[in-house]
N, C-alpha and C positions, 0 to 999 in steps of 0.2 A: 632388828628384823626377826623379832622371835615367832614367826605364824607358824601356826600348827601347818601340816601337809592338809587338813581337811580346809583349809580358808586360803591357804597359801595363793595366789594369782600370781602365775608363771609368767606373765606377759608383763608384770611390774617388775622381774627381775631380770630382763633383758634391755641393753642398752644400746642405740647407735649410735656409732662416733665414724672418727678421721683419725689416722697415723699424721704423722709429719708428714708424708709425701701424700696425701691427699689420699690413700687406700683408706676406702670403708670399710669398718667393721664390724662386728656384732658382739658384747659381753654378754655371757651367761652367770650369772650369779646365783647361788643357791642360801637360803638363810643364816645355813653355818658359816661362810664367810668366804666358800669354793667359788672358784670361776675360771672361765674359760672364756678365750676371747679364737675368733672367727674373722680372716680375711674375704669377705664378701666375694672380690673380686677372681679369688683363685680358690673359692671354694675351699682354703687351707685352715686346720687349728696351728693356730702359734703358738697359744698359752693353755698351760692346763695346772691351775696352783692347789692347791690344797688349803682348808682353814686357817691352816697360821700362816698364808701369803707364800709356803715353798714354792718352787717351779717344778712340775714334775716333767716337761719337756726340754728337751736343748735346742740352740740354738745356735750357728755359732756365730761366734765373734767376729768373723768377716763374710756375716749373711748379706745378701745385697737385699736392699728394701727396695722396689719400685714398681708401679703397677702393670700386671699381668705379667708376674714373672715369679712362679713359686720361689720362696727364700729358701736355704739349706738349714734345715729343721722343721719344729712343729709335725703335724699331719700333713702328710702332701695323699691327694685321692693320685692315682695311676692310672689310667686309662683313656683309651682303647689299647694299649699296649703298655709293657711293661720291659725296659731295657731299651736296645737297638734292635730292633726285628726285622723293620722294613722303615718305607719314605717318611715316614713319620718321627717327629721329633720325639729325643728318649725320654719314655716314661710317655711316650702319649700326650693330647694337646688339654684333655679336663685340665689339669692344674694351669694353665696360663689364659684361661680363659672367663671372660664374664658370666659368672651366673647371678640369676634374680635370685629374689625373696619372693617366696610364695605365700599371700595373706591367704589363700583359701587353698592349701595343699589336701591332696589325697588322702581319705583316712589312714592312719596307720593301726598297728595291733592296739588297743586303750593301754598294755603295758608301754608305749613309747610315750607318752604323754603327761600318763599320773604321778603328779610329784614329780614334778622338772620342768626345768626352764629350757625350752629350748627353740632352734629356726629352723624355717625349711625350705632350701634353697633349689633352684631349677637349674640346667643346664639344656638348651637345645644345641643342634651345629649349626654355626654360622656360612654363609657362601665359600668362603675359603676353606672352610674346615670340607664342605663338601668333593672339595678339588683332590683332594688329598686320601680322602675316608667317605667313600661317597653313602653312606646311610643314615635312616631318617633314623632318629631317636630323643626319646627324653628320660633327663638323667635327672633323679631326684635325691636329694640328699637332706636328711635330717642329723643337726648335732644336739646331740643334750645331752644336762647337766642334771643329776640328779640327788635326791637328797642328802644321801650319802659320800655324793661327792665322786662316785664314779662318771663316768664320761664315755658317750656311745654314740657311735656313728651309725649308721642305719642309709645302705644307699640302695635305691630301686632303679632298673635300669627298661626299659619299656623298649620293644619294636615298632616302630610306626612306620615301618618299610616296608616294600612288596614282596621282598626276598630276606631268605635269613641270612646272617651278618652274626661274626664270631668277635670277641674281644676279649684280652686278659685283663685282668683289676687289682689293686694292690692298697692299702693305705701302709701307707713309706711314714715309719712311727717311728721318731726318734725320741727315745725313753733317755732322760739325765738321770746320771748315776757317779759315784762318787769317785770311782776308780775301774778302769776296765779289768783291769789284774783282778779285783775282789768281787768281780760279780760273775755269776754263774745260770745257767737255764736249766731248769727239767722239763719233762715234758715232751723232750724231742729224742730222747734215748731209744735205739734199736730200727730208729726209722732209716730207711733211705732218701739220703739227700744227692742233689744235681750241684757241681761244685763248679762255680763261674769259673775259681781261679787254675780250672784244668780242664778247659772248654767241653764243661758241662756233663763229666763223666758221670757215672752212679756210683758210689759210695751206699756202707751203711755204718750210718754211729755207733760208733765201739764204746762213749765213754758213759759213766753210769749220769753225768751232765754236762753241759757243753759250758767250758770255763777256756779263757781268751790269752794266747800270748805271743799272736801277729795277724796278719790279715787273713778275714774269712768274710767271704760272699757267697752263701748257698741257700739252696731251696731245696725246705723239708717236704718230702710229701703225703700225702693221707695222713696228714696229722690231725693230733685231738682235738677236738672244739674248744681245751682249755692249757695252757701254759704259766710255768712262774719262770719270772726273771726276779733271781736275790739279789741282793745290793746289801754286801755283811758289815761292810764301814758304816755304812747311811740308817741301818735298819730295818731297810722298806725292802718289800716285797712289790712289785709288780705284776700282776695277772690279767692276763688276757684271754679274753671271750671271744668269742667267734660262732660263727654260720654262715651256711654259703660259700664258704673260702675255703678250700682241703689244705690249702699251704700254706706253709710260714719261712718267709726269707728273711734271715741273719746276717748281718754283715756291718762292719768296722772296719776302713779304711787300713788303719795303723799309721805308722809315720810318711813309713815311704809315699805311700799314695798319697798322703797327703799332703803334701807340699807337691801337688801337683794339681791340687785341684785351688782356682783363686779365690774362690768363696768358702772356704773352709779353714779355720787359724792351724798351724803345724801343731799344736799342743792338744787342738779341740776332742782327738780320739779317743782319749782316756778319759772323757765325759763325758760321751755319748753310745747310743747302742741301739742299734736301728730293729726291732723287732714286728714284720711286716704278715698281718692276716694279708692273702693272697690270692690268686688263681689266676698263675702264670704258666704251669707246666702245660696243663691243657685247657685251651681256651671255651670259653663258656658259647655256647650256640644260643641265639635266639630264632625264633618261627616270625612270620609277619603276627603280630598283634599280642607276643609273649612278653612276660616281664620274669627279671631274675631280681631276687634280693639277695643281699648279701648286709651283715652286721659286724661290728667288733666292739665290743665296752672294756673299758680299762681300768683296772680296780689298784689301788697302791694302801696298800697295808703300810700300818709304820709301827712295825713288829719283825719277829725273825717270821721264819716262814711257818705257815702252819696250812694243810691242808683240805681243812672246810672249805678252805676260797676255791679249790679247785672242782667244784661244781661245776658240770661242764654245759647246764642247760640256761639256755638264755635264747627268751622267748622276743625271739628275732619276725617273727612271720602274725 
């Protein structure tokens, strides 16, 4: 597959298949030998590998597979809500829901397109969802993969209601990493965070980076468009891009919790590290006939960390 980016045809490097359990799904492949695979049905990434086949997402070991039911890993999208808020099942019903493939989607910026392979999936509410969340909307979501091998989400959220209608949004990113002890974030130093595990008090980060040795579930806020998560066993870097989302939610189970939850293995926490673009503190308003976008791309260096990558523009709109 050696085509140049000027000949390359994106649409020969997308594949559709079936899991074992009959979920559709979508491969992104790029010609270095990157891919990314896509649960159609839940709108979720599972896979996110790098050129020599690594996995750069977790998963864990007692994910349940079955259709319309996010697994515990991958990308899960979050929304209309984010947690337990109200009647609404947690984290909101996008992740357990059917969305299409869109052959003739909505233009996007020409940077989402050139040089990548990627889909562009819809989301409307069904009757039921109406019962529950009663506003009209369409949710659009583009994944891609691009030559370089980073991986960007891109979701547009549209009014088609008579009245405005508020929602929070999340993509719930479980980064694999080699050891939780040995990985560290910048990026989130000096901010004030809302801390779940002390019903949602404000705090401000005291350390010069946030490095792990029990459970933590918080939410950064007015954070930078750009963050590194190190991984000093592994030698990757992680960075994350953003727009549209002011937050970023942290959090790792640890033991305890974990063995309480039955889709998650009791060992699975020192391998995983949930690092979440967001906007949950305060929920985003739409007008009848508005549309929000929101982005995140994910860049995995396999180097120590070096600070070029924290560029923080990414041309999301």
């Amino acid at each position: 597959m050696g085509h140049s980016a000027a000949v390359w045809d994106h649409k020969a490097a997308i594949e559709l298949t079936k899991d074992g359990n009959g979920i559709e799904q979508v491969v992104l492949r790029n010609p270095q030998g990157a891919s990314a695979r896509i649960n159609l049905h839940e709108g979720q990434v599972i896979s996110w590998q790098n050129d020599r086949g690594e996995e750069q997402l977790f998963t864990s070991r007692k994910a349940i597979f079955k259709p319309l039911k996010a697994m515990r890993g991958g990308i899960t999208i979050c929304s209309p809500q984010f947690g337990n808020s109200c009647s609404l099942e947690q984290n909101g019903f996008a992740k357990n829901k059917i969305w299409t493939v869109e052959d003739n989607p909505l233009p996007f910026h020409p940077n989402d397109s050139h040089g990548k392979s990627f889909i562009d999936l819809l989301l409307k509410p069904a009757e039921e969802d109406l019962k529950y969340w009663p506003h009209g909307f369409e949710f659009r979501l583009r994944v891609s993969l691009a030559l370089d091998g980073n991986l960007t989400l891109k979701s547009r959220i549209r009014n088609i209601n008579v009245k405005p209608f508020s929602f929070a949004f999340a993509y719930h990113t479980y980064l694999s990493i080699s050891d939780i002890s040995e990985v560290r974030i910048e990026g989130l130093e000096t901010l004030d965070y809302l801390d779940n595990l002390s019903q949602r008090r404000r705090f401000t980060e005291q350390g010069d980076a946030i490095t792990f040795e029990s459970e933590i579930d918080r939410i950064y806020l007015s954070s930078p468009n750009c963050i590194a998560v190190l991984d000093h066993d592994r030698k990757r870097t992680y960075v994350v891009r953003k727009e549209g989302l002011p937050d970023v939610v942290v959090w790792n189970p640890w033991e305890k919790k974990s063995k309480t939850m039955a889709d998650f293995g009791t060992e699975d926490y020192k391998k995983m590290l949930c690092v979440d673009a967001a906007a949950v503190e305060k929920n985003i308003t739409l007008k009848p006939g508005e549309e929000w976008t929101g982005c995140m791309e994910l860049v995995a260096i396999a180097s120590s960390f070096c600070s070029d990558y924290l560029n923080p523009k990414l041309q999301c709109f």
